[in-house]
N, C-alpha and C positions, 0 to 999 in steps of 0.2 A: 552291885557288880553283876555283870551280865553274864549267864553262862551259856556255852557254846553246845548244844544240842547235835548240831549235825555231823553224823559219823565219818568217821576219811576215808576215803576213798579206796585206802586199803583195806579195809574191813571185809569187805565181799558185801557189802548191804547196798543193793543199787535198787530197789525195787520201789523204792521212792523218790518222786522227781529232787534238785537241789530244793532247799531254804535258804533265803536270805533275812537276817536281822533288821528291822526298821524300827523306828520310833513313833507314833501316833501323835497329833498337834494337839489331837480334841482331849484325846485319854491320858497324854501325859506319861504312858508305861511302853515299854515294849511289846512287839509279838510279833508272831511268824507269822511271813508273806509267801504264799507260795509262788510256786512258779509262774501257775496262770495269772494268779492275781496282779502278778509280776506287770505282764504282759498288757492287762487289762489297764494297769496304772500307766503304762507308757501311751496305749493307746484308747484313752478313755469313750466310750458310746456317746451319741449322741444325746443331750438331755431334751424332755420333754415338752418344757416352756419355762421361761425364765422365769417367770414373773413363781413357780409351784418350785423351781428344781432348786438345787443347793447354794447355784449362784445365783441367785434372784436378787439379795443383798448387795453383791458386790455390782451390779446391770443398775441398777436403781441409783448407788452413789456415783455409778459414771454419767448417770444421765443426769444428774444434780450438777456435777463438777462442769460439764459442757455447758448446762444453760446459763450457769453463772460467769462460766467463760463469755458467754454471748451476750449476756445482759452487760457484764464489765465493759464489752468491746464497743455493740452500737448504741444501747443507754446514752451514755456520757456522748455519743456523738449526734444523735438527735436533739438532747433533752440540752447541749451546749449554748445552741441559738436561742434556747425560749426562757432559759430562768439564769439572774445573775451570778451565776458559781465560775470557778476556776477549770478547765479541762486543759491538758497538756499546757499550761503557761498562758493561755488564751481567754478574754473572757468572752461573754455573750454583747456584742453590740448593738442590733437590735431592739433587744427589750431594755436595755439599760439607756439609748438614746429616747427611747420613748416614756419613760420611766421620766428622764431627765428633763423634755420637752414638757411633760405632765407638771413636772414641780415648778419650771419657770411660769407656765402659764398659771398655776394656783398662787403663784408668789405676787405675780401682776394684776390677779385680780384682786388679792386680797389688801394691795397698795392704793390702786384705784377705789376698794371701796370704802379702803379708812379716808381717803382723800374725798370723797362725797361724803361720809360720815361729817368730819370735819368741817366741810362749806353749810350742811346742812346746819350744824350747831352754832357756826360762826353766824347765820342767815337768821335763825331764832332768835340769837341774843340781842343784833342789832336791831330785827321789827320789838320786841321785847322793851329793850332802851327807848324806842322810836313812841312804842303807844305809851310809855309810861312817861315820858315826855311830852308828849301830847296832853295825857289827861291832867299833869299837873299845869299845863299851859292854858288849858279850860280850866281850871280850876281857880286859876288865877284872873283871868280875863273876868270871870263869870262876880268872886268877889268883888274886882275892881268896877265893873258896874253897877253892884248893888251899892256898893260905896257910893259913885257918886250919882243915884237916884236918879238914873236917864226915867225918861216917860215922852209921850206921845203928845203933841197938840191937838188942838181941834180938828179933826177930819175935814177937808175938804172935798165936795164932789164935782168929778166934773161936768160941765157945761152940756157936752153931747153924752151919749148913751154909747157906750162899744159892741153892744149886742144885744139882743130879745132879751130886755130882762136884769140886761147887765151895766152897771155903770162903774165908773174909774173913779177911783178914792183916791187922794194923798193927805201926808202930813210931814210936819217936821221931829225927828228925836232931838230934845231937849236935854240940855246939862251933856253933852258929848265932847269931853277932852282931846283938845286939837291934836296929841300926838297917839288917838289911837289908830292901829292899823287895820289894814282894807277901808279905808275910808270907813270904817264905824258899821262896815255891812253886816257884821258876826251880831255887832250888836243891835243894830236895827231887825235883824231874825229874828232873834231872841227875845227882843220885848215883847209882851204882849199887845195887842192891838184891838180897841175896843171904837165900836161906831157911838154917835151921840145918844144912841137909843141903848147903850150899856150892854150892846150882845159881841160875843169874842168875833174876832177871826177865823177861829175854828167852825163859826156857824153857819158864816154869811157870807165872808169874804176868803179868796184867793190872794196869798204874797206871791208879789209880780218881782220885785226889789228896790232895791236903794242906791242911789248917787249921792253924789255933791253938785250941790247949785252953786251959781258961780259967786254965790257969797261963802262961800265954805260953810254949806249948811247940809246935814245927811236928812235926804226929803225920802221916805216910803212910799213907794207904790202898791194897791189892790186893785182890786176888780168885785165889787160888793153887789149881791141882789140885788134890785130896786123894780118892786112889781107895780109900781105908780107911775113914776117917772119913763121908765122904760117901755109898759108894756105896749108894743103899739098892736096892732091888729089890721082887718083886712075888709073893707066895705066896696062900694059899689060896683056888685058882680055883674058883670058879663060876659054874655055867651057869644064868642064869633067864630064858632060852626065848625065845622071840617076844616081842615087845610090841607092843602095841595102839596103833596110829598111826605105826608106822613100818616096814611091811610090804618082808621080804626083809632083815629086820637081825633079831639075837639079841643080847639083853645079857649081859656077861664081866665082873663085878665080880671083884676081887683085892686084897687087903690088902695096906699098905705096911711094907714090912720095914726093922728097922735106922734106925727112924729116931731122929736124936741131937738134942735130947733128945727127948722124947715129945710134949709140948706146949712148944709154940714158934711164932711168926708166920711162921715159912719153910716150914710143914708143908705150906703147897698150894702153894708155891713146888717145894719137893722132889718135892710129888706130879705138876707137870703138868710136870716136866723128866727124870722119870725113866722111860725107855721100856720098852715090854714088848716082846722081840725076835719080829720079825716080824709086830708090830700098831702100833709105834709108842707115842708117847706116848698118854695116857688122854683120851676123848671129853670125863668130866667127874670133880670130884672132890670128895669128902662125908665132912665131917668125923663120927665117931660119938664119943659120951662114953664107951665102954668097949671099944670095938674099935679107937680111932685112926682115921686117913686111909683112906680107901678111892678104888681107881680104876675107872671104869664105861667098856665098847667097844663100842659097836655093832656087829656082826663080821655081814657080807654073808651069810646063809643064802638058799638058793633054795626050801628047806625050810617057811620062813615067809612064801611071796608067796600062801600059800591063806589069806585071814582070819577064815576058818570054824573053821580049827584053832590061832589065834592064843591063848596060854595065856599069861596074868595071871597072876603071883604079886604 
């Protein structure tokens, strides 16, 4: 209960200004406000600084409540365009159209590359099928003529020489079953092939290949050494001098020796394979009706770079 302190007016006691009763927020009790203070409360001084004076607290949570105002307002209306969320019933189209072009395009490639996946293993399996097809198709072939004991006849050579050195072989394969395919040529490779003098193919001779003659017979072709037969050479040299137009060279014609037979369509075959030591093969070569092949060298003279003394025959 509160008791009333201030005297009335009738009293005769004026020598103190009025009081007023008030009640304090902080202290919770009452107490007397005087007059001035009165005055002071209605019209409160200026304070110092916000941030030291008594509202400092209440300045601080307005400015909290404003920027959260602020952040609520233009937040949501920047940050709308750029990330997929909901603002006012609206969404961001934008980044979800590109989002969405992103996924079709990862969907398309990822179709595309099970689809080469795919070809690529389909493409395996069938060389896979293909060579394991093959090797038992050799494997088969390969018994089927050991079975039936193909072999080589006598070698024949031929008549002319195909080059310096080199002569033309054939024969026939022996014991070859009329219904084998490629005309028997897999198996004419594949045999081995030995000359009268018991040395391989691999030593001597070159495989050229194989036909049918027109008896149905599979005939081998080579091309075998023959340093006897073949080798011809180069004799009676002569010198006819400088020549006119080609200043610093002298021509070295030489006769073709040994050659088998004499006239034959290998004769300038023979002639431009067979070399003269330490000139090489012949520049050019010319057949005569009663002297045979001949070879002609234009041979460097420094002798012949004066064309004043350049001699014609």
């Amino acid at each position: 209960m509160v008791q009333n302190d201030v005297p009335h007016p009738s009293s005769g006691r004026h020598s103190e200004p009025p009081q007023r009763l008030t009640t304090s927020r902080r202290t919770k009790r009452m107490r007397v406000i005087s007059a001035p203070e009165l005055v002071n409360e209605r019209n409160p001084p200026v304070q110092e600084s916000p941030a030291t004076g008594p509202n400092s607290s209440v300045s601080g949570f307005a400015v909290l409540v404003l920027a959260a105002v602020i952040a609520g307002v233009v937040f949501p209306f920047t940050t709308s365009n750029l990330i997929p969320s909901v603002f006012n019933g609206k969404k961001a189209p934008i980044l979800e159209k590109s989002c969405f072009q992103a996924e079709l395009q990862m969907a398309a490639f990822e179709a595309e590359k099970a689809k080469i996946i795919e070809w690529v293993e389909t493409q395996k399996h069938w060389l896979d099928e293909r060579e394991r097809a093959v090797r038992y198709a050799e494997r088969r072939d390969r018994e089927r003529r050991m079975k039936a004991m193909v072999y080589w006849s006598i070698p024949k050579k031929d008549e002319a020489c195909m080059a310096w050195k080199w002569r033309g072989v054939t024969a026939e394969l022996m014991n070859v079953p009329e219904d084998v395919a490629m005309d028997g040529r897999e198996w004419c490779k594949e045999t081995p092939f030995k000359l009268g003098d018991g040395r391989e193919n691999s030593t001597n001779c070159e495989y050229v290949g194989c036909e049918r003659d027109s008896e149905n017979n599979v005939i081998g072709h080579w091309t075998c050494t023959d340093e006897i037969y073949c080798n011809t050479w180069w004799k009676d040299y002569t010198n006819d001098g400088c020549q006119k137009g080609r200043p610093g060279h002298r021509l070295i014609t030489m006769q073709l020796a040994d050659l088998h037979p004499l006239y034959h369509s290998a004769a300038y075959e023979m002639c431009r394979t067979t070399p003269w030591p330490g000139h090489g093969t012949p520049d050019a070569c010319e057949w005569t009706m009663f002297a045979g092949m001949w070879g002609k060298w234009f041979v460097e003279d420094e002798s012949c770079r004066v064309l004043d003394l350049v001699k014609v025959k």
